[in-house]
Each structure stands twice: as structure tokens, then as C-alpha cells.
N, CA, C and O of each residue as an XYZ file, in Angstrom:
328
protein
N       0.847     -1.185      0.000
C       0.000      0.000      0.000
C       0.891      1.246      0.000
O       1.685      1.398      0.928
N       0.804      2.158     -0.999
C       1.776      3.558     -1.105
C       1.524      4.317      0.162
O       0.373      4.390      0.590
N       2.530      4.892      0.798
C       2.107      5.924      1.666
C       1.950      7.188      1.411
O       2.950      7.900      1.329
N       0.544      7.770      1.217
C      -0.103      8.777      1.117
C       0.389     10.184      2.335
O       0.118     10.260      3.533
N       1.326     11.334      1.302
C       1.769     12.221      1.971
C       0.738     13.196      2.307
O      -0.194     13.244      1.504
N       0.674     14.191      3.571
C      -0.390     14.716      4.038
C       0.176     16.054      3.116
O       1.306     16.537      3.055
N      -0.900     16.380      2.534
C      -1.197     17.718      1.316
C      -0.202     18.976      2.136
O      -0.323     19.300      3.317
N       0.480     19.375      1.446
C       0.658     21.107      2.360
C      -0.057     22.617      1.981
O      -0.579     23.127      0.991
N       0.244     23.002      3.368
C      -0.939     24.001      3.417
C      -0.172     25.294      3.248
O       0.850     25.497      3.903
N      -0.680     26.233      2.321
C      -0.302     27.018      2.144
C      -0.176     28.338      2.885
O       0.810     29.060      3.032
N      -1.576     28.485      3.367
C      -2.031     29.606      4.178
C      -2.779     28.946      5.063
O      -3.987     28.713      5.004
N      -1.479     28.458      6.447
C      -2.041     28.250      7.556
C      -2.878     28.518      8.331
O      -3.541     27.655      8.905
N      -3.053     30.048      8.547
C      -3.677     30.422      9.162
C      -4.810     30.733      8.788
O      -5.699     30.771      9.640
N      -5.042     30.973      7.732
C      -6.780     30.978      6.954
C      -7.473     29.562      7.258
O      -8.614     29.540      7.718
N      -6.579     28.071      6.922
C      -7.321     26.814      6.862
C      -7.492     27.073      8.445
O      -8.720     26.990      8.464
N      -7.183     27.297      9.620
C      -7.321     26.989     10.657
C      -8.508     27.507     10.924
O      -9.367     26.943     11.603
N      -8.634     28.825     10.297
C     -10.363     29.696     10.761
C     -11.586     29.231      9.762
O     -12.780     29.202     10.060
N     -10.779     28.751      8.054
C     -12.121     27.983      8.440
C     -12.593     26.990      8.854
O     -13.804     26.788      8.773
N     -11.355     25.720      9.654
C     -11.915     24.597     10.227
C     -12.684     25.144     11.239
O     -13.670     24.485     11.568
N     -12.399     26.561     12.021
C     -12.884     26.489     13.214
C     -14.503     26.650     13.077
O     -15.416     26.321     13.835
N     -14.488     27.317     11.747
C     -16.248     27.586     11.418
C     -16.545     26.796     10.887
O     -17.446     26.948     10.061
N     -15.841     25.322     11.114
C     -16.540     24.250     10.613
C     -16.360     22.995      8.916
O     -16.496     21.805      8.631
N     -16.023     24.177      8.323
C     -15.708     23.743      6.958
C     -14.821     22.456      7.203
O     -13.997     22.355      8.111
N     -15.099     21.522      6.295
C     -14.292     20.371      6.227
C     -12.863     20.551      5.467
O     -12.597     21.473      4.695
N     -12.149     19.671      5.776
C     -10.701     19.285      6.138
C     -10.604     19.675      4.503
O      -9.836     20.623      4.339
N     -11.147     19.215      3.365
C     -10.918     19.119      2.135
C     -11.099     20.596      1.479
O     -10.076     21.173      1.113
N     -12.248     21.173      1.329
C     -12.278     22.347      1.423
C     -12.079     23.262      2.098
O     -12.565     24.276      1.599
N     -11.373     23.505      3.430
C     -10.593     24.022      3.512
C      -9.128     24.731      3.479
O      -8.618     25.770      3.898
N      -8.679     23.388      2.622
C      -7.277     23.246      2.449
C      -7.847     23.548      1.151
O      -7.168     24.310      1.840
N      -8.204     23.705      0.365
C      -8.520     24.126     -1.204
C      -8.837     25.510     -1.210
O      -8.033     26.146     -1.891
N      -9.782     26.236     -0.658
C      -8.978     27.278     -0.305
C      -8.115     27.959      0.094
O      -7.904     29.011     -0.509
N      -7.457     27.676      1.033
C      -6.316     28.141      1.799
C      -5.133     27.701      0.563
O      -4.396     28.496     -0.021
N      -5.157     27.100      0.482
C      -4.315     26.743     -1.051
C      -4.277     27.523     -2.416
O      -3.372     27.366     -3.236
N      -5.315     28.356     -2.581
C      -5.426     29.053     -4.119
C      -4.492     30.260     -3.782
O      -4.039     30.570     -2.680
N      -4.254     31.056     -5.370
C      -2.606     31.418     -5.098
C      -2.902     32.630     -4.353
O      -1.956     33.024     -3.671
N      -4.290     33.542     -4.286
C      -4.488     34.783     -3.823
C      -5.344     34.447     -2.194
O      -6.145     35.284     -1.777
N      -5.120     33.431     -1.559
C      -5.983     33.401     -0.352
C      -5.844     33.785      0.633
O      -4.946     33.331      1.342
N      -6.700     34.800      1.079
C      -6.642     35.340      2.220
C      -6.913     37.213      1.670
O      -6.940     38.195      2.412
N      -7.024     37.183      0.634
C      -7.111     38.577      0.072
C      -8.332     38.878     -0.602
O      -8.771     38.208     -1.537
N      -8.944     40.014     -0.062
C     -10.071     40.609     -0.856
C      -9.675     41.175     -2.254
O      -8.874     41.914     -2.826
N     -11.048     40.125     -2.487
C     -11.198     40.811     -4.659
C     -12.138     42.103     -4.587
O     -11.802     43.020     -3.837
N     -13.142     42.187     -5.240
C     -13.927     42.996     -5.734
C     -12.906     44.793     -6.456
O     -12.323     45.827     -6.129
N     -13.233     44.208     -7.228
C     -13.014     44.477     -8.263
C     -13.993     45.422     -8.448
O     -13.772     46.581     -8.099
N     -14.818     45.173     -8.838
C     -16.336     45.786     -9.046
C     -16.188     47.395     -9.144
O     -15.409     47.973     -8.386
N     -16.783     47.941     -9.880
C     -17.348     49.750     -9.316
C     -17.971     49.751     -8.249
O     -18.813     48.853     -8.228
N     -17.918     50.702     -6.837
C     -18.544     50.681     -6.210
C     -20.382     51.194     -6.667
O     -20.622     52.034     -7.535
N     -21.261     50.602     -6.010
C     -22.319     51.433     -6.569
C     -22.946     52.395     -6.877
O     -23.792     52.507     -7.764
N     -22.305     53.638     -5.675
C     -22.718     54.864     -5.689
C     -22.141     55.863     -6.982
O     -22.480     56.963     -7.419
N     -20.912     54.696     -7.398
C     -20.419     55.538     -8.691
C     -21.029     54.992     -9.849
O     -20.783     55.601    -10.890
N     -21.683     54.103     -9.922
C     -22.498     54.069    -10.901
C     -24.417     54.490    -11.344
O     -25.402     54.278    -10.636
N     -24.367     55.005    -12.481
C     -25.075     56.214    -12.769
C     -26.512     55.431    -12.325
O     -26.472     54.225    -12.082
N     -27.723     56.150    -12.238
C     -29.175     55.287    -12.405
C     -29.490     54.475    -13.375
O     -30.271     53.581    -13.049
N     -29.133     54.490    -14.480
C     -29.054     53.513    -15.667
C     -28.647     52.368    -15.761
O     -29.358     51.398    -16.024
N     -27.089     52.345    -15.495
C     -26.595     51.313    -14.599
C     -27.150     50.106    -13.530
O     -27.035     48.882    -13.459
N     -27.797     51.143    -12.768
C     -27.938     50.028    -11.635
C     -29.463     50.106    -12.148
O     -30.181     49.418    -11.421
N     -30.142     50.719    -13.150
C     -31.401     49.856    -13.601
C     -31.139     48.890    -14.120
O     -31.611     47.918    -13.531
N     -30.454     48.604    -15.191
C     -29.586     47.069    -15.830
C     -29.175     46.210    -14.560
O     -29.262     44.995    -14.380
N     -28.920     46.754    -14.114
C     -28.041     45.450    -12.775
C     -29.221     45.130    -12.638
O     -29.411     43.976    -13.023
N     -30.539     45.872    -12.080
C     -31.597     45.194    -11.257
C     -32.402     44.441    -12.100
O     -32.954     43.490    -11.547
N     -32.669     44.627    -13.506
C     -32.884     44.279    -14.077
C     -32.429     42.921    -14.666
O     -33.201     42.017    -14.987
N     -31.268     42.895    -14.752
C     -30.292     41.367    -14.994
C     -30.748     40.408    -13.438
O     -30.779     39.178    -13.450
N     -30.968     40.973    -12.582
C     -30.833     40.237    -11.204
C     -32.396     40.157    -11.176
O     -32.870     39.632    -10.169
N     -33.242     40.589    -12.109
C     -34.540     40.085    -11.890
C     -35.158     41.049    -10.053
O     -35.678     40.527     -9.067
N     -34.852     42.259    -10.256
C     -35.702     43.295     -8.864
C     -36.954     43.845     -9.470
O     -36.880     44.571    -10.461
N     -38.406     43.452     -8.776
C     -39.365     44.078     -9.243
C     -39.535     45.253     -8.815
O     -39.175     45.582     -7.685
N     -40.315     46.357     -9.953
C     -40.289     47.643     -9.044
C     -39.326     48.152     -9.203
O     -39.134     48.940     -8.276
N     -38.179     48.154    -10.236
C     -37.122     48.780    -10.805
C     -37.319     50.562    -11.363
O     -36.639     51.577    -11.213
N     -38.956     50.160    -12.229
C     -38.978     51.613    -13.060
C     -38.946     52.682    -12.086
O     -38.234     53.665    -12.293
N     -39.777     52.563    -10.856
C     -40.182     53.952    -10.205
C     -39.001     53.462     -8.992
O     -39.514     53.507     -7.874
N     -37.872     53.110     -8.976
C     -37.539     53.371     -7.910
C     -36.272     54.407     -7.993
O     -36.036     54.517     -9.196
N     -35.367     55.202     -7.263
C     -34.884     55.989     -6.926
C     -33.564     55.715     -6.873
O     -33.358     54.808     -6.066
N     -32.139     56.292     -7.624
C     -31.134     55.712     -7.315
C     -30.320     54.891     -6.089
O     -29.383     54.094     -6.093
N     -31.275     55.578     -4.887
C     -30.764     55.432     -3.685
C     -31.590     53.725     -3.294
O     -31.088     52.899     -2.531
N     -32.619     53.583     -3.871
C     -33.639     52.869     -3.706
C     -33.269     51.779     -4.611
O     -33.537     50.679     -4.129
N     -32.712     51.743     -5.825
C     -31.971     50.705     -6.268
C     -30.977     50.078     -5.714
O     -30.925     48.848     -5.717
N     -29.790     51.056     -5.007
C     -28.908     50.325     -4.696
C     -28.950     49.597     -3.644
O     -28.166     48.689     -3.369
N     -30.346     50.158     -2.684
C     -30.926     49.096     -1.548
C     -30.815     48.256     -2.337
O     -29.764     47.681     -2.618
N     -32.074     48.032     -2.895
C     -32.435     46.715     -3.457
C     -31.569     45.444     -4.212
O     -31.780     44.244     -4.389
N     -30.573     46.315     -4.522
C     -29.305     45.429     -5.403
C     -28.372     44.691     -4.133
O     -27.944     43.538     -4.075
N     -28.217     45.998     -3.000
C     -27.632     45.109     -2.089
C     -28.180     43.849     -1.225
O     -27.589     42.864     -0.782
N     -29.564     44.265     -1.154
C     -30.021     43.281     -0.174
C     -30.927     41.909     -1.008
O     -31.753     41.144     -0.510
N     -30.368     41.972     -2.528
C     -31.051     41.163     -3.577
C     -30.324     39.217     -2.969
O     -30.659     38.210     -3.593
């Protein structure tokens, strides 16, 4: 029977927080393993910089009813809490 070496972990300290919230042994080490882990993406435009048009398409792609009459401020509720 081959002896099966235990995987190494890249970003120790990330796999440890999410075993502690539970995540299993496998996926946690698969994250903690990808080459950017432990670092926030978003990328994204924030929302407030994008125009009312904009975030009518977003709500629109994301399927928000009540898009036409609502209010820039009132979209980006709705987009966030979609």
C-alpha cells in the first residue's frame, strides 16, 4: 500500500479559521491553497459611482421588481439586499 503524503498548506492560518467555522478538512485546504488566499477581490465599481441607468440594468439582470419607479438610492438598496 503507497504511503499517502499529508497535502501542504499554504495559508495556515486561513485553513485553521475555516476549520474552526466548521468547513471540512478538504475544502478548507482548497482554499487556503489558491494562489491569492486570504485577500479581498472585488473588483467591481462601487455602486454609488455608478449612474441610475446602470444600476437599472443590474436590477434588471438580477430580476428586482419595481425597478422603473424606484430611486437611485432605492436601487442600490435593493441590489444590495437582492
Amino acid at each position: 500500500m503507497p504511503n499517502k503524503e499529508t497535502p501542504q498548506i499554504k495559508n495556515e492560518e486561513q485553513y485553521e479559521k475555516l476549520r474552526d467555522k466548521g468547513m471540512s478538512k478538504e475544502k478548507a485546504a482548497r482554499i487556503a491553497n489558491t494562489k491569492n488566499s486570504g485577500k479581498k477581490g472585488g473588483k467591481s465599481e462601487k455602486y454609488e459611482e455608478r449612474t441610475k441607468q446602470e444600476l437599472y440594468e443590474k436590477a434588471k439582470e438580477v430580476g428586482i421588481e419595481g425597478r422603473s419607479n424606484m430611486s437611485k438610492k432605492e436601487l442600490i438598496n435593493a441590489l444590495r439586499n437582492h
